[in-house]
C-alpha positions as CSV (number, residue, x, y, z in Angstrom):
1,X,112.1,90.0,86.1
2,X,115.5,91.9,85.0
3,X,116.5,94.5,87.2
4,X,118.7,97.7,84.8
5,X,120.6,99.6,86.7
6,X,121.4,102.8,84.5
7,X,119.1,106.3,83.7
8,X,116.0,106.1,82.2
9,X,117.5,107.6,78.8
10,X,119.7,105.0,78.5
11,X,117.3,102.4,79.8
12,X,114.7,103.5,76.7
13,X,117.0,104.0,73.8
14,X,114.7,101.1,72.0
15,X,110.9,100.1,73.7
16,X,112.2,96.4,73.5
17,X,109.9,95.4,76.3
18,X,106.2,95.6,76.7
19,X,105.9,96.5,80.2
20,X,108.7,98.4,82.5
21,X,108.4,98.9,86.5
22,X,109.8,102.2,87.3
23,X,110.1,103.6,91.0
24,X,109.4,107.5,91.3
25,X,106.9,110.0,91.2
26,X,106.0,112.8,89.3
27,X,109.6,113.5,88.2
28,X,110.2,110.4,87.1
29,X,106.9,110.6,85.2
30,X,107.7,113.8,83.6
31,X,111.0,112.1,82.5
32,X,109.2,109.8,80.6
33,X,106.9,112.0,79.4
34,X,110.1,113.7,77.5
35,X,112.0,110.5,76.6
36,X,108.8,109.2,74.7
37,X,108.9,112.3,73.3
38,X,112.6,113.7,72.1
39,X,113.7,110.0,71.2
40,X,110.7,108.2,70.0
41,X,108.3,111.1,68.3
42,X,105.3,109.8,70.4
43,X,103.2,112.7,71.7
44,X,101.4,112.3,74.7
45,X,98.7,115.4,73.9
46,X,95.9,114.4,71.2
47,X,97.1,110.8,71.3
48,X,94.5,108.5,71.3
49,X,97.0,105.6,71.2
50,X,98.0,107.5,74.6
51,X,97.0,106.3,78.2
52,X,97.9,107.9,81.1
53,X,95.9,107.5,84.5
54,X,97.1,108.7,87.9
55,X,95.6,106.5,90.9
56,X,96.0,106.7,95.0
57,X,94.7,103.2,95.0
58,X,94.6,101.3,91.5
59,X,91.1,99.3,92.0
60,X,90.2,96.3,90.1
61,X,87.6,98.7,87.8
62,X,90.4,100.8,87.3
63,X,92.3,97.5,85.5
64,X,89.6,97.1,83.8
65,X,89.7,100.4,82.4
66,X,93.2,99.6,81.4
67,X,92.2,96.3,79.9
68,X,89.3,97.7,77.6
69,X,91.9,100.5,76.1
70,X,94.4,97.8,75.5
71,X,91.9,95.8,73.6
72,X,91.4,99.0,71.2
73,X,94.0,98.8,68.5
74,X,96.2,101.7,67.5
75,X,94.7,104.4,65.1
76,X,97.9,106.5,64.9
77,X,100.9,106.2,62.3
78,X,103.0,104.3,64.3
79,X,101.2,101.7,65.0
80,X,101.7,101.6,68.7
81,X,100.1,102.0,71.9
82,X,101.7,103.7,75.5
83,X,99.9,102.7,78.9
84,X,101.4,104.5,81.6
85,X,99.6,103.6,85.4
86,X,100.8,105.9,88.3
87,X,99.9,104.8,91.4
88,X,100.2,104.8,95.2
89,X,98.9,101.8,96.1
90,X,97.7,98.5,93.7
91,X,94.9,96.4,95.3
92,X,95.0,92.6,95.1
93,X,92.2,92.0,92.6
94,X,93.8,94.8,90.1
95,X,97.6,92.9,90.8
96,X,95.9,90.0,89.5
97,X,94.3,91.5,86.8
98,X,97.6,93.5,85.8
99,X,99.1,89.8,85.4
100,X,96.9,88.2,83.1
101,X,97.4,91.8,80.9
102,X,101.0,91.5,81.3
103,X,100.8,87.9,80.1
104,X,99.5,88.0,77.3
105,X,100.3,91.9,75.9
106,X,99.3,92.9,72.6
107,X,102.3,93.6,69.8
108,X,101.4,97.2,69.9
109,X,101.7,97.4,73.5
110,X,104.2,99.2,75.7
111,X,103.1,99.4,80.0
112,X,104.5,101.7,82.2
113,X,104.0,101.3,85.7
114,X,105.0,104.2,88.0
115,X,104.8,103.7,91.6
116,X,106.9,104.7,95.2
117,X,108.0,101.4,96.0
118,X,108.5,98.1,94.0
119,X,107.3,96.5,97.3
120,X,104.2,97.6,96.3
121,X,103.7,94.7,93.8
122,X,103.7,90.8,94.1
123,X,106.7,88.9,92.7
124,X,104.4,88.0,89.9
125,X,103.7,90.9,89.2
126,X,107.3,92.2,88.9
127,X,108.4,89.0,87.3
128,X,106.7,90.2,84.2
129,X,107.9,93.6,84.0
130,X,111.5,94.9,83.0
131,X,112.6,96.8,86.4
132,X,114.2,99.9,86.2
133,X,116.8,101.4,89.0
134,X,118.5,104.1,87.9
135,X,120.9,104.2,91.2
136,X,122.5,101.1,93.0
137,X,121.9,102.8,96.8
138,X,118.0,101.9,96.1
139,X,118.9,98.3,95.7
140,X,120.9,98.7,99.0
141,X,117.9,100.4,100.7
142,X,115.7,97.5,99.1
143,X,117.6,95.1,100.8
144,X,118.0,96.6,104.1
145,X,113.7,97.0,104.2
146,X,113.3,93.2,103.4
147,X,115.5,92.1,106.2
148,X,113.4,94.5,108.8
149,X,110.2,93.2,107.5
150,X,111.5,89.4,107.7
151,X,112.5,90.1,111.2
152,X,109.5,91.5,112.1
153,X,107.0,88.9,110.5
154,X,109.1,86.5,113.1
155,X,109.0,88.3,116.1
156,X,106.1,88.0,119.0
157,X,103.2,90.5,118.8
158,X,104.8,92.0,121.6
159,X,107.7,93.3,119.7
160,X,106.5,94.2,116.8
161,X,104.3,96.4,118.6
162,X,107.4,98.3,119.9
163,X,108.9,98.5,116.5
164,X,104.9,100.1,115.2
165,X,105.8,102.7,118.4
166,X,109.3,103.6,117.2
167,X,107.9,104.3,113.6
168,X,104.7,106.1,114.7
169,X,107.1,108.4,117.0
170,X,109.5,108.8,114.0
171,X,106.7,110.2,111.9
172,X,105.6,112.2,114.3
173,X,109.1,114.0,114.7
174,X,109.0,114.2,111.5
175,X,112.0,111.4,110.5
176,X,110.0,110.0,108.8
177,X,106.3,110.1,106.6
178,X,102.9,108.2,106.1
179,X,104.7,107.2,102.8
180,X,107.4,105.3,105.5
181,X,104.8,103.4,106.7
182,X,103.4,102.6,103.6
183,X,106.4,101.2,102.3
184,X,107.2,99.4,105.4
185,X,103.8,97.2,105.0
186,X,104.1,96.9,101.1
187,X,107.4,95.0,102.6
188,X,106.3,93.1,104.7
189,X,103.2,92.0,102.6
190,X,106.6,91.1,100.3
191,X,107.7,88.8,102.7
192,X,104.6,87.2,103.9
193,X,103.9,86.7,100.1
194,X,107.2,84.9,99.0
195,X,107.5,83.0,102.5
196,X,104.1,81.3,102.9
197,X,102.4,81.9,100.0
198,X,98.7,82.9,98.9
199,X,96.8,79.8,100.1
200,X,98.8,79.9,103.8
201,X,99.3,83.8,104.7
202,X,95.4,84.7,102.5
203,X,94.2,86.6,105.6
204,X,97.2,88.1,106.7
205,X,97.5,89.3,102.9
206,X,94.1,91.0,103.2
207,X,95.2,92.3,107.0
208,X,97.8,94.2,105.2
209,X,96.4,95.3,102.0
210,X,93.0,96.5,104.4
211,X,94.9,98.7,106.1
212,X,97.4,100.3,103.6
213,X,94.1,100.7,101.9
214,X,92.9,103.0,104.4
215,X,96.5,104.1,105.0
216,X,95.7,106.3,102.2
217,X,92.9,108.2,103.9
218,X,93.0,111.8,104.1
219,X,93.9,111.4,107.7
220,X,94.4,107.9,109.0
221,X,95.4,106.2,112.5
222,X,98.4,105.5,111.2
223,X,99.4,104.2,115.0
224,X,96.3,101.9,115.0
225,X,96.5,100.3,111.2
226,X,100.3,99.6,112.2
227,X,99.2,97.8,115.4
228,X,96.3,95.9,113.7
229,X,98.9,94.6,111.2
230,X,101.4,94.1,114.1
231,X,98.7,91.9,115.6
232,X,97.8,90.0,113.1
233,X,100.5,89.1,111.0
């Protein structure tokens, strides 16, 4: 994984990579959107060489999706294809499938992952892609979120329970948002991940990724899918 730390202009003066992580939302999607096409002429309306797919939760059919179109080669003039994936969330079985694509990419390909939090993704994952961060302070942030999440794998139920309180209080103040919490347990699946590995930590992989699953709800017990973790991690 290489990790740029400039604008997304300067970052995609040439596609030289087949698949980029970038960290953002709709703005950052809309940047891209314009990059492709003021500096490469690649049109994103009437493109059949053009995927773009907005997900809350990226399911395994979903990669699938994305798996089929990359199999289809490019009909267009230039001879290349654009796969941009926005999502909220990326479930296991579609990380895994991600990887094998990511392996093994077509020429014509070019991925674009869009998504709030590289936490999101397994180190595998990443360790494919070209990561973009267009300002140090996330780094910093990045950082400071992996050492809470270390801490908190280590400490007794007990106390992580009081840190699931503060946060749950927080959001309800309004400090902070579901999308805190989110981020928080894409960390600490991080953590779990590079520290014990799949065969060791598999069910306290699947505690996680059940409950930012139904994190996502419409209107989810945030309070209660932060204690089951807390529990059972």
């Amino acid at each position: 994984m290489y990790n740029i730390r400039m604008s997304l202009t300067d970052s995609l003066k040439t596609l030289s990579h087949h698949a980029y992580l970038l960290v953002g939302g709709d703005s950052i999607h809309a940047e891209l959107l314009s990059i492709l096409e003021k500096k490469h002429k690649i049109h994103s309306q009437a493109n059949t060489d053009f995927f773009d797919r907005a997900y809350e939760n990226m399911t395994i059919d979903d990669a699938r999706e994305l798996k089929t179109a990359h199999g289809m080669r490019p009909v267009g003039p230039l001879g290349i294809k654009i796969f941009i994936v926005r999502a909220n969330n990326v479930g296991h079985e579609a990380q895994n499938a991600l990887l094998k694509l990511l392996e093994e990419p077509a020429e014509y390909a070019h991925f674009f992952l869009i998504v709030p939090s590289a936490h999101i993704l397994l180190p595998t994952v990443k360790s494919r892609m070209l990561v973009i961060e267009n300002d140090s302070r996330d780094s910093t942030s990045n950082t400071e979120l992996i050492e809470e999440a270390k801490k908190f794998v280590k400490l007794s139920p007990a106390k992580r329970l009081e840190i699931v309180k503060k946060l749950v209080e927080d959001i309800s103040k309004e400090k902070k948002t579901k999308q805190d919490a989110i981020i928080f347990l894409n960390t600490v699946q991080e953590v779990v991940y590079t520290e014990q590995g799949v065969k060791k930590a598999k069910k306290t992989l699947e505690t996680i990724e059940q409950a930012r699953m139904y994190m996502n709800d419409r209107a989810p017990s945030v309070k209660m899918l932060l204690e089951y973790v807390a529990l059972n991690v």
